[in-house]
C-alpha positions as CSV (number, residue, x, y, z in Angstrom):
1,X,142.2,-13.1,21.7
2,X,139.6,-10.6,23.3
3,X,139.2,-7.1,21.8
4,X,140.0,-4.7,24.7
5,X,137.9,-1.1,23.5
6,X,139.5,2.1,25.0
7,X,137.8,3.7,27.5
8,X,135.9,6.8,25.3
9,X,137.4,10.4,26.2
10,X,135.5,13.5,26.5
11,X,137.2,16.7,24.4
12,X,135.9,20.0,25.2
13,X,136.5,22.4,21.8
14,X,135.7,25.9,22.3
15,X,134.9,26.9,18.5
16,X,136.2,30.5,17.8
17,X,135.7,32.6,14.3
18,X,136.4,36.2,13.8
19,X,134.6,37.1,11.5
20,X,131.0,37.9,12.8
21,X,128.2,39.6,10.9
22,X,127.0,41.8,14.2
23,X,130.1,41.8,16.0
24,X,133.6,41.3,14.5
25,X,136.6,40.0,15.7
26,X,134.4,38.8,18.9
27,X,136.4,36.5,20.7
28,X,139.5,39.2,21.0
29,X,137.1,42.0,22.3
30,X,138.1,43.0,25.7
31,X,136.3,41.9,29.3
32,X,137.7,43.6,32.0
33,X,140.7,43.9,30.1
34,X,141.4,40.7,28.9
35,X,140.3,38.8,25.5
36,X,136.8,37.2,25.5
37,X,138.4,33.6,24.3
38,X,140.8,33.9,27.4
39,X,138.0,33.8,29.7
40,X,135.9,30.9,28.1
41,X,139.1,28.9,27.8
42,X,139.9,29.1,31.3
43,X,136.5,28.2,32.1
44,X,136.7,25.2,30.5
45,X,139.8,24.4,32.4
46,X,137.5,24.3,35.6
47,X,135.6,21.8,34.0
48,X,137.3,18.6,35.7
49,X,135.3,16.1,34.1
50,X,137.0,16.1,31.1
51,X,140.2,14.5,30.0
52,X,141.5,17.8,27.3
53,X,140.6,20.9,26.2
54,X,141.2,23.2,22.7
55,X,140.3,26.1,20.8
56,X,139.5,25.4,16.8
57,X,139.7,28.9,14.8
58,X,140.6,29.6,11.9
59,X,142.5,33.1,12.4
60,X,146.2,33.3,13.1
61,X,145.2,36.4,15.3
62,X,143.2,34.3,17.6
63,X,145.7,31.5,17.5
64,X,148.5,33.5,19.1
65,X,146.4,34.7,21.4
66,X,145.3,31.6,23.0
67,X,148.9,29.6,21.9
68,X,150.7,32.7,24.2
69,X,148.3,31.9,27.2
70,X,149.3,28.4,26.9
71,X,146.1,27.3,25.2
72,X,145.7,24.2,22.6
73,X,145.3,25.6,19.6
74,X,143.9,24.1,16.5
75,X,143.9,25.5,13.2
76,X,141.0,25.1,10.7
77,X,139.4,25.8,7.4
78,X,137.4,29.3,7.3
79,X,134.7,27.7,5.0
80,X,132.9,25.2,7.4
81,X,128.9,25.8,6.9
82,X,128.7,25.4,10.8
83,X,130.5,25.3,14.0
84,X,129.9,21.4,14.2
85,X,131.7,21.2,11.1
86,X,134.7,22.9,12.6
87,X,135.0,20.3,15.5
88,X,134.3,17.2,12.8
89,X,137.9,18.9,11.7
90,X,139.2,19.2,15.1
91,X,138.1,15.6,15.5
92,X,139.9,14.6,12.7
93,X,143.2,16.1,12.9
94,X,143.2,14.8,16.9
95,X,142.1,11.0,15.6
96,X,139.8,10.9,18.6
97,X,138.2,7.6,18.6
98,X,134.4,7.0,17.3
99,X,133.0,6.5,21.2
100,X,134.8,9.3,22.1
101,X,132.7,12.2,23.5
102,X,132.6,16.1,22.0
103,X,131.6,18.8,24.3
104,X,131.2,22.1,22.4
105,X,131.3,25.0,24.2
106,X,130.4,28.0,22.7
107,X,133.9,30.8,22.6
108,X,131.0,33.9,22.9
109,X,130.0,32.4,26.3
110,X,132.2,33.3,28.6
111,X,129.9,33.0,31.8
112,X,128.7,29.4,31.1
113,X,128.7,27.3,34.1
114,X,130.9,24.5,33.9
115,X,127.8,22.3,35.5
116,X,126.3,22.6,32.5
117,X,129.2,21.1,30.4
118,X,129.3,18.1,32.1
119,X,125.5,17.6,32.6
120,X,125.3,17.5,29.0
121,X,127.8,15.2,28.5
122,X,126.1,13.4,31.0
123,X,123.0,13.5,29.3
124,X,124.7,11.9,26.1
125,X,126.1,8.9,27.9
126,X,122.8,8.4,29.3
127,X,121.3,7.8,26.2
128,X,123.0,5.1,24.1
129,X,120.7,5.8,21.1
130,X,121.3,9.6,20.6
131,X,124.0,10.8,18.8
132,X,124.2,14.3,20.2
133,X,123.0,16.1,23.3
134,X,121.7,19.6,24.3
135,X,119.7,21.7,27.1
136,X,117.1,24.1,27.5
137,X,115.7,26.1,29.8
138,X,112.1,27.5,30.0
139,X,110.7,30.9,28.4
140,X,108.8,32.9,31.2
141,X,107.9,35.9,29.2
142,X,106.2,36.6,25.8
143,X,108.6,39.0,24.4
144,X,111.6,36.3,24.3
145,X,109.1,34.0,23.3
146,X,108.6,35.7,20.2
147,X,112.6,37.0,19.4
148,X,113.5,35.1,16.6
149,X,117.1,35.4,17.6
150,X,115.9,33.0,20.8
151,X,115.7,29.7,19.5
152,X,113.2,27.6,20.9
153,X,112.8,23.7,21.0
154,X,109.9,21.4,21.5
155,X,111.1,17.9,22.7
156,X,108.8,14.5,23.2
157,X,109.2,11.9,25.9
158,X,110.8,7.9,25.0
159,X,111.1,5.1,27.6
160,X,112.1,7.9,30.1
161,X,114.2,9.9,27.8
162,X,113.3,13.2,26.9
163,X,114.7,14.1,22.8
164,X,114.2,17.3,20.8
165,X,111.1,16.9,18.0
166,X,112.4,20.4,16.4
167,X,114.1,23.8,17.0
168,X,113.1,27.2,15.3
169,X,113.2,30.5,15.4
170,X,109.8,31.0,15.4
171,X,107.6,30.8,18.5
172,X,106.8,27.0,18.9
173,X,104.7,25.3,20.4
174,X,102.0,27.6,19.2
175,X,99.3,28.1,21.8
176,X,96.1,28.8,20.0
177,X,94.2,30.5,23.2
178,X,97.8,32.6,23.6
179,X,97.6,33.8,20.1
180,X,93.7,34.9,19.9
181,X,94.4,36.6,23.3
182,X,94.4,40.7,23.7
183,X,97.8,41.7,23.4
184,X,98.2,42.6,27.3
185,X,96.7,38.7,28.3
186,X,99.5,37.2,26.1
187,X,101.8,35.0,27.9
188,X,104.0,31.9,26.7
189,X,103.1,28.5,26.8
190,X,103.7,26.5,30.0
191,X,105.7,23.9,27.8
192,X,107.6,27.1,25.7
193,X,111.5,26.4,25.9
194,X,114.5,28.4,24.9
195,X,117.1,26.0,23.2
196,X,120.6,26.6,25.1
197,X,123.8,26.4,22.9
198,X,125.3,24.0,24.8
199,X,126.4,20.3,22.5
200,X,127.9,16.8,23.6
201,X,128.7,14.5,20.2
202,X,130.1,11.7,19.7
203,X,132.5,12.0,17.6
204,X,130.7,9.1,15.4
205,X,128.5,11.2,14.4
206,X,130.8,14.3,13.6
207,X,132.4,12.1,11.1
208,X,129.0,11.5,9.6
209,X,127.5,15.0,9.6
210,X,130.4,16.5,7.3
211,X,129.3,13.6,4.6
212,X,125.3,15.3,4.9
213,X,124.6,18.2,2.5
214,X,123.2,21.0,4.5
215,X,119.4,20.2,4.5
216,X,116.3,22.6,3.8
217,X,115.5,23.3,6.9
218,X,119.1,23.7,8.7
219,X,119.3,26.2,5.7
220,X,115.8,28.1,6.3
221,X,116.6,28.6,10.2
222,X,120.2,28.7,9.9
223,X,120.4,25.9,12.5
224,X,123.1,23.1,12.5
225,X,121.6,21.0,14.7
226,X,118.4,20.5,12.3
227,X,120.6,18.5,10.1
228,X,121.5,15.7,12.8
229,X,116.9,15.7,12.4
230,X,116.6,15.9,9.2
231,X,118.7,13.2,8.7
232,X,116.8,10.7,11.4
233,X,119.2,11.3,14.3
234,X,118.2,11.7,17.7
235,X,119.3,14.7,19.9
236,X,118.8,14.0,24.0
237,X,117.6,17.2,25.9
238,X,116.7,18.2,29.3
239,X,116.5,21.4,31.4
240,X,119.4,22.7,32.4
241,X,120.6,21.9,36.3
242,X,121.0,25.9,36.8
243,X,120.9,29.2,34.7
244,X,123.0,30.0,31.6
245,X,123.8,33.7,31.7
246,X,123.4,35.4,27.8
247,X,126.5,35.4,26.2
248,X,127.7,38.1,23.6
249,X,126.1,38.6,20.5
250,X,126.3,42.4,20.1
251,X,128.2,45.6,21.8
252,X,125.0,46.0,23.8
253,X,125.9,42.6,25.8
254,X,129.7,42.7,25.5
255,X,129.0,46.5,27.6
256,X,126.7,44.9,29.8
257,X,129.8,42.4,30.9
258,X,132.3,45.1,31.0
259,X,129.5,47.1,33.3
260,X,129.0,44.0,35.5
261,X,131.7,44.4,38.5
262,X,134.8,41.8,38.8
263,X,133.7,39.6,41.3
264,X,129.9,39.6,39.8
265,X,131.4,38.5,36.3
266,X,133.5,35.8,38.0
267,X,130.7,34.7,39.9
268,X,127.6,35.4,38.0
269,X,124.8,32.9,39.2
270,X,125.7,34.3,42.6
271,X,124.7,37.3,41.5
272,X,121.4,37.2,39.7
């Protein structure tokens, strides 16, 4: 008798802590006078492509929140190392299948296009041999070059497939003519890229990466996605299909939302 494999799924999980060193209790802080998780969740629900969608926290707070609006809500351990290893959990407690397809969408991103979702999980399918997915987008000015809280990515080409080589915090590639320059010449390099927090998996490889130690360098940068690197898997990568408006990392940016009109915030590539 012929084996008959299930079609693979794509889950979007919408990872969502409260506890957050700059700005706690983040995804319950009002927009326009409704919870930050609300609005990324009903993003995702926009986001036709894929077959579900669920939030994986690990506050009860956050859980009634989302369960009251009608959301699926998963429940999770508060001592995952990393937001990957929350959705291994989320992965594991769904019993998605091995070919299935992960989409992580970040819960402190509530403008995120949902374009962008599904070209990344686009991107994964495309490439058989990668185990995990990502964009970026490029750096046009020196300042966010340098910010280590930008992460940047430099990526190589393979039989038409672009992957990510590594991501840091510091200003990579390193232009040698850029850094002997007068401070008023500097500009980034033409090939400079700010790494977008966007992830497809499959969730194969989720059920690996909770096996791995956290490596040195994942540790050093405080980057999850080093570890897939570090331990020889390949990560696909490509330029975003349209701007990612910044997401909220501080009060600075959660005011600049609330200050953005209704219709701007609902619609904010029109608007840049």
């Amino acid at each position: 008798m012929l084996s008959v494999t299930t079609p693979a799924k794509t889950h979007i999980v919408i990872p969502a802590r409260f506890k957050s060193t700059r700005l706690p209790g983040k995804p319950l802080l009002q927009i326009h006078g409704k919870p930050m998780i609300l609005w990324v969740a009903e993003k995702a629900q926009t986001a036709h492509f894929a077959d579900d969608m669920c939030i994986a926290t690990d506050d009860a707070d956050i859980a009634k929140v989302c369960t009251d609006a009608g959301f699926d809500v998963v429940m999770t351990s508060p001592d995952h190392a990393s937001g990957t290893d929350r959705l291994a959990e989320v992965a594991a407690i769904k019993g998605w299948a091995d070919h299935d397809i992960v989409v992580n969408m970040q819960g402190d991103e509530p403008l995120v296009p949902p374009l962008l979702l599904e070209q990344v999980k686009a991107l994964l399918v495309a490439d058989n041999d990668s185990v995990m997915a990502t964009l970026c987008e490029p750096i046009d000015d020196y300042e966010t070059f340098m910010r280590p809280s930008v992460v940047k990515v430099v990526s190589q080409q393979s039989n038409d497939l672009q992957r990510a080589l590594y991501f840091s915090r510091a200003p990579i590639p390193c232009d040698r003519d850029v850094v002997l320059a007068e401070d008023n010449q500097r500009q980034p390099p033409k090939n400079a890229y700010r790494h977008l927090g966007l992830y497809a998996y499959r969730v194969r490889l989720l059920q690996q990466f909770v096996h791995w130690p956290q490596t040195p360098l994942e540790m050093l940068e405080s980057l999850e996605q080093l570890r897939v690197l570090e331990n020889g898997g390949h990560i696909a990568i490509a330029a975003a299909a349209c701007h990612l408006p910044a997401g909220v990392d501080t009060q600075e940016d959660l005011d600049r939302l609330n200050d953005m009109s209704l219709a701007d915030f609902l619609n904010p590539i029109g608007s840049l």
